[in-house]
C-alpha positions in Angstrom: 34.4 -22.3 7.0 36.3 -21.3 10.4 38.9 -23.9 9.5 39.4 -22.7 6.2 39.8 -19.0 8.0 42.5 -20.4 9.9 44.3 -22.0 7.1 44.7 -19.1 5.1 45.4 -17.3 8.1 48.0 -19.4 8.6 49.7 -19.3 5.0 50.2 -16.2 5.2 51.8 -16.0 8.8 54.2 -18.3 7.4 54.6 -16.5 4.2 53.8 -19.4 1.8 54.6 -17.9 -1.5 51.5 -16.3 -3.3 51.2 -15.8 -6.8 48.8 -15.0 -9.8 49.2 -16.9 -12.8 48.3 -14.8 -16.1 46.5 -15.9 -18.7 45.5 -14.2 -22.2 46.1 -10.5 -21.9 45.1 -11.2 -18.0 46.8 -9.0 -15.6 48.6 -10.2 -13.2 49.1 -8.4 -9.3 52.2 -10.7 -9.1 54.2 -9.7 -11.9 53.2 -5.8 -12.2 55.4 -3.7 -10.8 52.8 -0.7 -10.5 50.5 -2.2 -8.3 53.3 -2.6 -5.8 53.3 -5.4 -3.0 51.3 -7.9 -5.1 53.9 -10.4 -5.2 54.5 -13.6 -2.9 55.5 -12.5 0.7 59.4 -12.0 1.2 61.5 -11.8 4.1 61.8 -8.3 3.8 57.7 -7.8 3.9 56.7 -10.3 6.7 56.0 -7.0 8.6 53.6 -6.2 6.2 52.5 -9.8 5.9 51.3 -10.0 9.7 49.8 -6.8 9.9 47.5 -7.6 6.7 46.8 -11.0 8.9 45.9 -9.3 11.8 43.2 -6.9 9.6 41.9 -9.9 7.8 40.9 -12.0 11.3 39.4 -8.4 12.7 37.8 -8.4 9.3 36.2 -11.6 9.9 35.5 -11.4 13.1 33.4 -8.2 12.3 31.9 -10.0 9.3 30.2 -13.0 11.4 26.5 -11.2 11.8 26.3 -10.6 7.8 24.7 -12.3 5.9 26.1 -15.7 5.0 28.3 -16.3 2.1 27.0 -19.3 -0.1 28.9 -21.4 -2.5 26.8 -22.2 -5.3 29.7 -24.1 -7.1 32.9 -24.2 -5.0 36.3 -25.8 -5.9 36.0 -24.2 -9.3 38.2 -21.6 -11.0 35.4 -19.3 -12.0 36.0 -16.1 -14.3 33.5 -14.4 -16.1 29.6 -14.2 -14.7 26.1 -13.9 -15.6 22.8 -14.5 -14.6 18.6 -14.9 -15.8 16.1 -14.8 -14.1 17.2 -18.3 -12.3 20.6 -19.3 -13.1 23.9 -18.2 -12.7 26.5 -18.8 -15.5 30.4 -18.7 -15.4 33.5 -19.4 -17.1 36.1 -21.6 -16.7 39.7 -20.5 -18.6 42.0 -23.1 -17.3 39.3 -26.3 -17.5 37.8 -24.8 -19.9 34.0 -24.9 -20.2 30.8 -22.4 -19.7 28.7 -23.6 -16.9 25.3 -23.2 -15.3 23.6 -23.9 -12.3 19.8 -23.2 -10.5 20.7 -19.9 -8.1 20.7 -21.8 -5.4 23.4 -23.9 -6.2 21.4 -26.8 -7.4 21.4 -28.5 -11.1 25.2 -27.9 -11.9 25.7 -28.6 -15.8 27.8 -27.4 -17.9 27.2 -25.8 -21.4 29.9 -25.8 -23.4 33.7 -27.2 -23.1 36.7 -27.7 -24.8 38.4 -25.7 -27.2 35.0 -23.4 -27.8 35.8 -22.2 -24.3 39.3 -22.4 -23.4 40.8 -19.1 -22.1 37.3 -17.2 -21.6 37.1 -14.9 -19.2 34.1 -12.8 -20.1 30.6 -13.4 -20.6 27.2 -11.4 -21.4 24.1 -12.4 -22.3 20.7 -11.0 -23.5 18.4 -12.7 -21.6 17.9 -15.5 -24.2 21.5 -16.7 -25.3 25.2 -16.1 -24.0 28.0 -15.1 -25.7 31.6 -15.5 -25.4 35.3 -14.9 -26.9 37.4 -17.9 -27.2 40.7 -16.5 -28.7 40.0 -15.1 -31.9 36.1 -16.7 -32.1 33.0 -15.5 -30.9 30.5 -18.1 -29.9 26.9 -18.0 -29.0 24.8 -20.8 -26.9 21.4 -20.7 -25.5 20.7 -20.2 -21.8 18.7 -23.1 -22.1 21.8 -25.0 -23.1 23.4 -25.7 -26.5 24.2 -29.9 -26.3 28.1 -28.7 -25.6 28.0 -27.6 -29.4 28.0 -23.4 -29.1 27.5 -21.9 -32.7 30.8 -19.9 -34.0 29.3 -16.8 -34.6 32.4 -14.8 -36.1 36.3 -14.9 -36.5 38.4 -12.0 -35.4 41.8 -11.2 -36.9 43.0 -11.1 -33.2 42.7 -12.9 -29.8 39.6 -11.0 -27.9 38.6 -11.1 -24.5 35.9 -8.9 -23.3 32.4 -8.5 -24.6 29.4 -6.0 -24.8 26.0 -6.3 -26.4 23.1 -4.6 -27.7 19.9 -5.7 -29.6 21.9 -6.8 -33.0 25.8 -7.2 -32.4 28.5 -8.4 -29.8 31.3 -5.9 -29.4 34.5 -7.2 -28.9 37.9 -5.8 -27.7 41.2 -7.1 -29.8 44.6 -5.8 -28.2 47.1 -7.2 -30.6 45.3 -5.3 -33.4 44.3 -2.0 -31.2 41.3 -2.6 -32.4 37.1 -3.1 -31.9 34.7 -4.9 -33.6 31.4 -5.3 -33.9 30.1 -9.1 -34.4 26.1 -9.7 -35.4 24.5 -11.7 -32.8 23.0 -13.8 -35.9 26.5 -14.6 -37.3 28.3 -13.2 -40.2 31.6 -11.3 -41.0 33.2 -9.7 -37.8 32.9 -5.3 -38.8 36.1 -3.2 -37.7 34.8 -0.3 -35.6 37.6 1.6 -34.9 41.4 1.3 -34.5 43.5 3.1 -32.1 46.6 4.3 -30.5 46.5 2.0 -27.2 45.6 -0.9 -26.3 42.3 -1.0 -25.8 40.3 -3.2 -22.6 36.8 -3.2 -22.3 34.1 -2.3 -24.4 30.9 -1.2 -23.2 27.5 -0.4 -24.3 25.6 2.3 -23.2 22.6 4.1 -25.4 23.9 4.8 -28.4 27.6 4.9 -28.0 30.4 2.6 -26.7 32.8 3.2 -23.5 36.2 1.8 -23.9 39.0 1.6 -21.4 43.1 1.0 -22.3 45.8 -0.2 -20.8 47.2 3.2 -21.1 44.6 4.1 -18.3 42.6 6.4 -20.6 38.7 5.8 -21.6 37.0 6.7 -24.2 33.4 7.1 -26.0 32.5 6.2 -29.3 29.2 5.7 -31.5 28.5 2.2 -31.8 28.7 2.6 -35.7 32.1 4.3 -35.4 33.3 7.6 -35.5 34.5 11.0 -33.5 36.2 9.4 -30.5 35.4 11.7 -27.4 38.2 11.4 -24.7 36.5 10.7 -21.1 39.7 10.4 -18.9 42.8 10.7 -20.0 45.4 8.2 -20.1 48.6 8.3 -17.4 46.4 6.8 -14.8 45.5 2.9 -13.5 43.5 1.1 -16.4 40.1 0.3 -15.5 39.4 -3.1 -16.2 35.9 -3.3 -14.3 33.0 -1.1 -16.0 29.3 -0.1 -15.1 27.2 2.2 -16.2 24.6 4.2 -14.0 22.6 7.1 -15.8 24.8 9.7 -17.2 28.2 8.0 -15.4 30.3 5.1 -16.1 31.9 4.0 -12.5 35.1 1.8 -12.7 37.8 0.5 -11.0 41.4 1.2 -11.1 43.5 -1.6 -11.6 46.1 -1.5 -9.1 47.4 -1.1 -5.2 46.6 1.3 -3.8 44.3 1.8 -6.2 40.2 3.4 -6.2 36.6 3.1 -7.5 35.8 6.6 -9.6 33.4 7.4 -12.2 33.3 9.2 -15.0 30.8 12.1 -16.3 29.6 10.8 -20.2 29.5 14.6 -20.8 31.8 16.0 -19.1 34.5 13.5 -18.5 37.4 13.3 -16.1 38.1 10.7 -12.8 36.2 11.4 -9.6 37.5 8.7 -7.0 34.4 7.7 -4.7 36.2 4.9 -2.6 39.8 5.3 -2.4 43.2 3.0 -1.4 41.6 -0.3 -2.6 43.7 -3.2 -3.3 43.2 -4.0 -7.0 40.0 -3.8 -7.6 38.7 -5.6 -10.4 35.0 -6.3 -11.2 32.3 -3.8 -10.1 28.3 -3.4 -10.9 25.5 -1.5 -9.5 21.6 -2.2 -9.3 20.8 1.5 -9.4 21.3 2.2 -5.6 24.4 0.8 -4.7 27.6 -0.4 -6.3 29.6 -3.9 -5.7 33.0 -4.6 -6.5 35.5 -7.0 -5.8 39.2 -6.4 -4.5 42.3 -9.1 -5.5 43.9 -7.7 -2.4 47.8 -7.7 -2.0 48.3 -11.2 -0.9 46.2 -12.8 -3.4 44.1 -14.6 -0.4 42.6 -11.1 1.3 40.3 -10.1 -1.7 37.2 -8.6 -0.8 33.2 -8.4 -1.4 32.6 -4.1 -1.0 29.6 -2.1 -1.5 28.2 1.7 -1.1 25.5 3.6 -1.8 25.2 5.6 -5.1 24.1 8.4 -3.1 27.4 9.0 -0.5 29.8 5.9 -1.2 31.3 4.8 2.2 32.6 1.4 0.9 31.5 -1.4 3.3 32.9 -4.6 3.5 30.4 -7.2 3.0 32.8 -10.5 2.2 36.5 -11.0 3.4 39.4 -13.4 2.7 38.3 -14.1 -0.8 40.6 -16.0 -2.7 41.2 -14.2 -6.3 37.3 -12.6 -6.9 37.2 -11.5 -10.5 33.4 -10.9 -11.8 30.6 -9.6 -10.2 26.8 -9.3 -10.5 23.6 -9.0 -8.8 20.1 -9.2 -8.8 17.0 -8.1 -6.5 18.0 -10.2 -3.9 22.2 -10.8 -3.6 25.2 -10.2 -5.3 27.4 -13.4 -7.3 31.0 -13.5 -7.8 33.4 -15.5 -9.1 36.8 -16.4 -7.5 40.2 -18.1 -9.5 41.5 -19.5 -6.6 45.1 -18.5 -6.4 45.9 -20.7 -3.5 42.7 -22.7 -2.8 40.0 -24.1 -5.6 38.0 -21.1 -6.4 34.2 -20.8 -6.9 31.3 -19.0 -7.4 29.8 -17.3 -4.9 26.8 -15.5 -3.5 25.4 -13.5 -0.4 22.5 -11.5 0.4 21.9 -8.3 0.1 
């Protein structure tokens, strides 16, 4: 681990070039000039370049008595997350497959490869299958495993990405049509929910109704069946493309640097930032007391673990010099993330909580 500290470390002193490949509507830090300094390091940033070394080997050093980060699967481009009771499951775009392994990193198999999978970067599940958007098909295997031969539950007009259940249907985002739809978990014909005026995100469930978030920065909420579309925050702002929801809030994170973590009211609406100046913060959950999210960073090798309590979020850094965390998730005992691996091989990841 310390030597792989020092190699990174030493990348970046030496300003290897740094870059995020995109992939589907992914974004990517690199590219997008409103996230500012997220592309490789340049002559004219190597300030910059050796301070942000200099905080990530104090961040490390401060990091070595927490609890120990475990690699459940390294050297694998991980995307999408999600667990039962004893697995963790993740996504591979570039491989592609949909794989599975015991929680302690044990029994590594893979359910589902190929062209069913390539370019997912999503998953949820509902505690007896998983589900998944593979360009414009929907496919559903059990957690138990599917014999690599995941049953094609619907066909969108439209590529989709990101998912959201409930007891009957999979919801599914489609930005080349604007558009939402609503899949049955059984199979059958996919059901247009609503169209819109951006570009829509994320979808997700909560009660009766469905959060959405845009590229325009704006989110919305919408009844599950369709319907009055209620404007939460508006758009001109960073798009969120991590979601949770936590009683009458949804939290999410801003996608961009500097960027933060805010939630919104499900009544009332509006933005209220609770950790601020995070460096593109993507994925984020909560098990009711705290939240976890995950940071890209600037260099695309200083991503972050953070966490904070629900009650008075001071963010807390729990897991430094993460290369490219995407997805993240917990459960009674520790919080899983996946990392793309930029510059090194990826993985999936866990640590204590």
């Amino acid at each position: 681990m310390k030597q792989r500290r020092l190699a990174v470390i030493a990348a970046v002193a030496a300003g290897v070039t740094l870059a995020c490949g995109a992939l589907l509507d992914l974004p990517n830090p690199a590219l997008d000039p409103n996230i500012g300094d997220a592309a490789a390091v340049t002559d004219a940033s190597q300030a910059d370049a050796a301070a942000a070394t200099d905080s990530a080997v104090a961040q490390d050093a401060s990091a070595d008595a927490a609890p120990a980060i475990v690699a459940i699967v390294p050297d694998t481009k991980a995307w999408g997350i999600a667990l039962d009771a004893t697995h963790v499951f993740w996504s591979e775009p570039f491989s592609p497959r949909i794989g599975r392994a015991d929680k302690t990193g044990a029994n590594v198999t893979t359910l589902a490869s190929g062209t069913a999978t390539f370019g997912t970067q999503d998953l949820a599940t509902d505690g007896a299958d998983i589900f998944w958007c593979s360009v414009d098909s929907v496919y559903r295997c059990s957690l138990a495993g599917c014999s690599n031969a995941p049953t094609k539950i619907g066909t969108l007009p439209n590529s989709g990405v990101y998912v959201a259940l409930d007891a009957t249907n999979v919801f599914v985002t489609t930005a080349a049509s604007n558009s939402l739809w609503s899949v049955p978990k059984v199979g059958g014909d996919p059901v247009l929910v609503a169209t819109f005026a951006a570009k829509p995100i994320a979808p997700l469930v909560v009660g009766a109704d469905l959060v959405v978030s845009f590229e325009d920065g704006s989110i919305v909420k919408l009844p599950k069946s369709g319907g009055a579309v209620t404007e939460l925050v508006k758009a001109g702002g960073k798009p969120a493309y991590g979601m949770t929801p936590v009683g009458g809030r949804v939290y999410f994170t801003e996608f961009g640097n500097p960027a933060n973590v805010a939630f919104t009211d499900l009544s009332a609406g509006g933005s209220n930032p609770v950790a601020l100046n995070q460096a593109v913060p993507f994925g984020i959950t909560s098990d009711g007391a705290d939240l976890f999210w995950v940071t890209q960073g600037s260099l695309n090798v200083d991503g972050t673990v953070e966490r904070c309590s629900l009650a008075q979020c001071t963010p807390t850094l729990i897991a430094p010099l993460r290369d490219a965390p995407k997805r993240i998730v917990t459960d009674a005992v520790a919080a899983y993330w996946t990392e793309a691996g930029n510059i090194g091989k990826g993985g999936v990841y866990k640590i204590a909580k």
